[in-house]
Residue, then its C-alpha position, 0 to 999 in steps of 0.5 A: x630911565x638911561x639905566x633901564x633902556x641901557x638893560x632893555x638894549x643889552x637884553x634885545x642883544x642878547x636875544x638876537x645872539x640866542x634867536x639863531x640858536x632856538x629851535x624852529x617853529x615847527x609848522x602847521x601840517x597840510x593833511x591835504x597832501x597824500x604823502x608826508x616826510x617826517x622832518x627833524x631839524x635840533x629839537x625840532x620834528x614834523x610832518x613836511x607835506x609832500x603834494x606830488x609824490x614821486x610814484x607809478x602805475x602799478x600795472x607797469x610794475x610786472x613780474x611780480x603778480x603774487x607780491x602785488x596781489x598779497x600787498x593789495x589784499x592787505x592794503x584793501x583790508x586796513x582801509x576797510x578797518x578790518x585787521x591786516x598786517x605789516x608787510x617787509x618786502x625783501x628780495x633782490x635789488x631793483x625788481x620792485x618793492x618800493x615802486x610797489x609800496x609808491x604805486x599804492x597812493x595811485x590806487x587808493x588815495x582817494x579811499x584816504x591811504x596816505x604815505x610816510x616817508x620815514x628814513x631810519x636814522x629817525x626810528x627813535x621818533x615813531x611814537x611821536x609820528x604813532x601820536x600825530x596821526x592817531x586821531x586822524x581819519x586817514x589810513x596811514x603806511x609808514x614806508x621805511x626804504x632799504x631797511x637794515x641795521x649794522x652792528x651796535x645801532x639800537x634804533x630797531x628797537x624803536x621800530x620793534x614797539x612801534x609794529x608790537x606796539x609795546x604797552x600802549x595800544x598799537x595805532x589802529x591806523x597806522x601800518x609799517x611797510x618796509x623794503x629790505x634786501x635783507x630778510x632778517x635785517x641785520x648782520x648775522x654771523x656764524x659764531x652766533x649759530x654756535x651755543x658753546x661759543x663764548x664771546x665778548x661775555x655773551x654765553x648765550x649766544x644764540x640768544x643773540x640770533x633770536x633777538x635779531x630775528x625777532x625784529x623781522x617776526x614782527x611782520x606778519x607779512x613777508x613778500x620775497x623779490x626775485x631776480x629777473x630771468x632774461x624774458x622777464x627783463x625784456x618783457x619790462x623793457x617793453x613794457x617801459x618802452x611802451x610808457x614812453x610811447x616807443x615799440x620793442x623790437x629786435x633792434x633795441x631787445x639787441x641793446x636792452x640786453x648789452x645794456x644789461x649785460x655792462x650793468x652786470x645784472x637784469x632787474x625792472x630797475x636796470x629795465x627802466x634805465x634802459x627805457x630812458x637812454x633810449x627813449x632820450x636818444x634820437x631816431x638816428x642815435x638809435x638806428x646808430x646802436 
């Protein structure tokens, strides 16, 4: 009997030394929640509810009508069961297009649209996302924020199955919303353009391009984002300031546009920074400015 309980004491230390080296049990999810995160921790991967996701009304977002329309419309369409496409959204930083993709749980939540978060470096896991949500009755966008890929990374290949679909059947309901400031998402160099250029063993280099620019043929949607002009930042200006329940005149439209001109550019962005300095300030700061 001593020689047993000697084991099953050694064998209870030995699982406590191995206990913190198991892979957590990974949790239950909450399909009550508009929003998800995909999570991974060692071997382990889920869905992490998101109850109140971070978004705006999408008539605050401004200067942006045709995207906003084109992203409705096709939203509107895969909630209704009717085909629609996946959409990248590139253009210039700071006017709009992840805002634009938020701002869709606002409107259509109620009709069953649910969001997934999904950061790049987790790409290679899209099949097991495509494989938790397929027998869901929800409508799902997979949202991947500032897309793009560096030379050597392999993950976009990934990402290629999971909008074509590969062998298996693309999820019916699921769609892949992604932003980008790059409309082919990964580096293109001129040598790539030059078929007669030998390089690092690839003869056929242009074969090169094509398999780079494949990656963003799979959207059958494109928005372009484009730079503010001075109008179209002092009107988001505005429009922000208005959110924080202040009027827009010529004393801040002075110091809207200093603001924009230390930042160095004019973007909704670079508005709604503005809007919070100086709704954060007192009255007397601001008569100061």
């Amino acid at each position: 009997m001593d020689r047993l309980d000697t084991f099953l004491a050694r064998a209870e230390a030995l699982l406590a030394r191995l206990e913190p080296l198991l892979p957590p049990a990974v949790p239950a999810t909450d399909w009550s929640a508009p929003a998800f995160r995909w999570r991974r921790l060692g071997a382990s991967a889920w869905l992490e509810a998101i109850h109140q996701p971070h978004s705006v009304a999408l008539d605050e977002l401004i200067h942006i009508e045709r995207q906003k329309l084109l992203l409705l419309r096709n939203t509107e369409q895969f909630l209704a069961g009717r085909p629609a496409n996946n959409v990248l959204l590139t253009g210039a930083r700071g006017t709009g297009k992840s805002s634009l993709i938020k701002a869709l749980l606002g409107r259509y939540a109620v009709q069953g649209l649910r969001v997934i978060e999904v950061d790049k470096a987790q790409l290679p896991d899209l099949a097991q996302i495509v494989d938790a949500v397929a027998a869901r009755p929800e409508r799902f966008i997979l949202f991947c924020d500032d897309l793009s890929f560096e030379e050597g990374e392999d993950s976009y290949k990934a990402l290629k199955s999971a909008l074509d679909g590969g062998l298996a059947r693309r999820a019916a309901n699921l769609l892949v919303y992604a932003t980008s400031n790059r409309r082919h998402l990964m580096p293109e160099k001129a040598s790539e353009n030059r078929e007669g250029w030998l390089k690092d063993g690839e003869i056929h280099p242009g074969e090169t391009t094509e398999e780079k620019v494949s990656l963003s043929d799979r959207f059958g949607l494109w928005l372009s984002f484009y730079p503010f002009d001075q109008d179209a930042y002092l009107a988001a200006v505005a429009g922000w300031l208005a959110h924080f329940g202040l009027k827009h005149g010529k004393h801040s439209e002075r110091a809207a546009l200093q603001w924009s001109q230390l930042r160095g550019s004019r973007s909704g962005r670079v508005a709604w920074q503005f809007a919070c300095d100086w709704a954060g300030r007192s009255s007397k700061e601001r008569r100061a400015e």
